[in-house]
C-alpha positions as CSV (number, residue, x, y, z in Angstrom):
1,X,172.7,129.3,153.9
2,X,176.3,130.4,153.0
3,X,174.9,134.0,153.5
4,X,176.8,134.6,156.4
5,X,180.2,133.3,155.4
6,X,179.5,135.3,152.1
7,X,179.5,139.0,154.7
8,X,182.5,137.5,156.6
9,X,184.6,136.9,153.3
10,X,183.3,141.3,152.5
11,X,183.5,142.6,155.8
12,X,187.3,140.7,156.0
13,X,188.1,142.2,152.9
14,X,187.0,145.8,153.9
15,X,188.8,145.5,157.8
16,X,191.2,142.9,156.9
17,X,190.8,140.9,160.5
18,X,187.5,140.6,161.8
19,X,187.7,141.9,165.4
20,X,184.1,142.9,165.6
21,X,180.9,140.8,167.1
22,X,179.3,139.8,164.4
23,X,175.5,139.8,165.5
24,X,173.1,137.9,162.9
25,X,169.3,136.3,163.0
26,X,169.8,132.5,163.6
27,X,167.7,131.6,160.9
28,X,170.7,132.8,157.7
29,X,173.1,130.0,158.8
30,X,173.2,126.5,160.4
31,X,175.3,125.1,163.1
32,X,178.6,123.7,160.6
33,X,178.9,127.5,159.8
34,X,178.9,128.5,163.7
35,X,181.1,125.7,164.2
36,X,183.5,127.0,161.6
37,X,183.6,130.6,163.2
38,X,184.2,129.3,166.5
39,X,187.2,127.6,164.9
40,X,187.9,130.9,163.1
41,X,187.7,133.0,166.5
42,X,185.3,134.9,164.4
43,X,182.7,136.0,167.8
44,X,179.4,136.5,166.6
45,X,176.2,136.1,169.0
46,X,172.7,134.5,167.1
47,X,169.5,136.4,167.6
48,X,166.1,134.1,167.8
49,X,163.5,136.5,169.8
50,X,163.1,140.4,169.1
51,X,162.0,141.3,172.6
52,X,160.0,144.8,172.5
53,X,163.3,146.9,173.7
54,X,165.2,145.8,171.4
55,X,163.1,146.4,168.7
56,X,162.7,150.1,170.3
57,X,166.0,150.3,170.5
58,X,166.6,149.3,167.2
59,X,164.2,152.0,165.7
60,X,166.0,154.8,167.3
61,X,169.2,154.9,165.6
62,X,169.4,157.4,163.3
63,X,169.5,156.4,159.9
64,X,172.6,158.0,159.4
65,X,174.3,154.8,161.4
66,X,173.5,152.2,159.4
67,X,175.9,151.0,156.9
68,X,174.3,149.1,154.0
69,X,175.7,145.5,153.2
70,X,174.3,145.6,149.2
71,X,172.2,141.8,148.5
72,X,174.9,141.1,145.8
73,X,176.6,139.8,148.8
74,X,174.0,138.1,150.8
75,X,172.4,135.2,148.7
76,X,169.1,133.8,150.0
77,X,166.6,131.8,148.5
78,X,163.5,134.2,147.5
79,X,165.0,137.6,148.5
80,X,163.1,140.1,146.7
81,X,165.7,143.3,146.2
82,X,166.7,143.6,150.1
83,X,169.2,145.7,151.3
84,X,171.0,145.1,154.6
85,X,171.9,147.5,156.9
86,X,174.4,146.7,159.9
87,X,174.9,149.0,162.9
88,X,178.2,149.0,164.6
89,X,177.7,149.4,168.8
């Protein structure tokens, strides 16, 4: 999925250069996209397992932290209407 390059190209163009982490399930890109943000020195960390703290953790920020990243930006095959939120640490 070009998902993830689709956010870099928005987030870029909201923060110009992308000093952030990006932190992203594994399963919205494959490894030539990793490869290309490595190349990019764009750092990002891949998330396979949700252990039970961080999905504790997770629930507990306040709603009022999450930024919404609108679908129109995110393309994936069968998305129903989503909205993503991200959470800057």
């Amino acid at each position: 999925s070009d998902g993830i390059k689709k956010f870099i190209q928005y987030w870029g163009q909201i923060k110009g250069l992308i000093n952030e982490t990006l932190v992203f399930d594994s399963k919205l890109t494959r490894y030539g996209i990793l490869y290309e943000m490595d190349s990019d020195d764009i750092k990002f960390i891949t998330l396979r397992k949700r252990s039970k703290r961080l999905i504790e953790e997770t629930l507990n920020i306040q709603e009022k932290s999450w930024q919404k990243v609108f679908k129109q930006f995110i393309d994936m095959p069968g998305q129903i209407d989503y909205i993503f939120r991200v959470h800057d640490r």
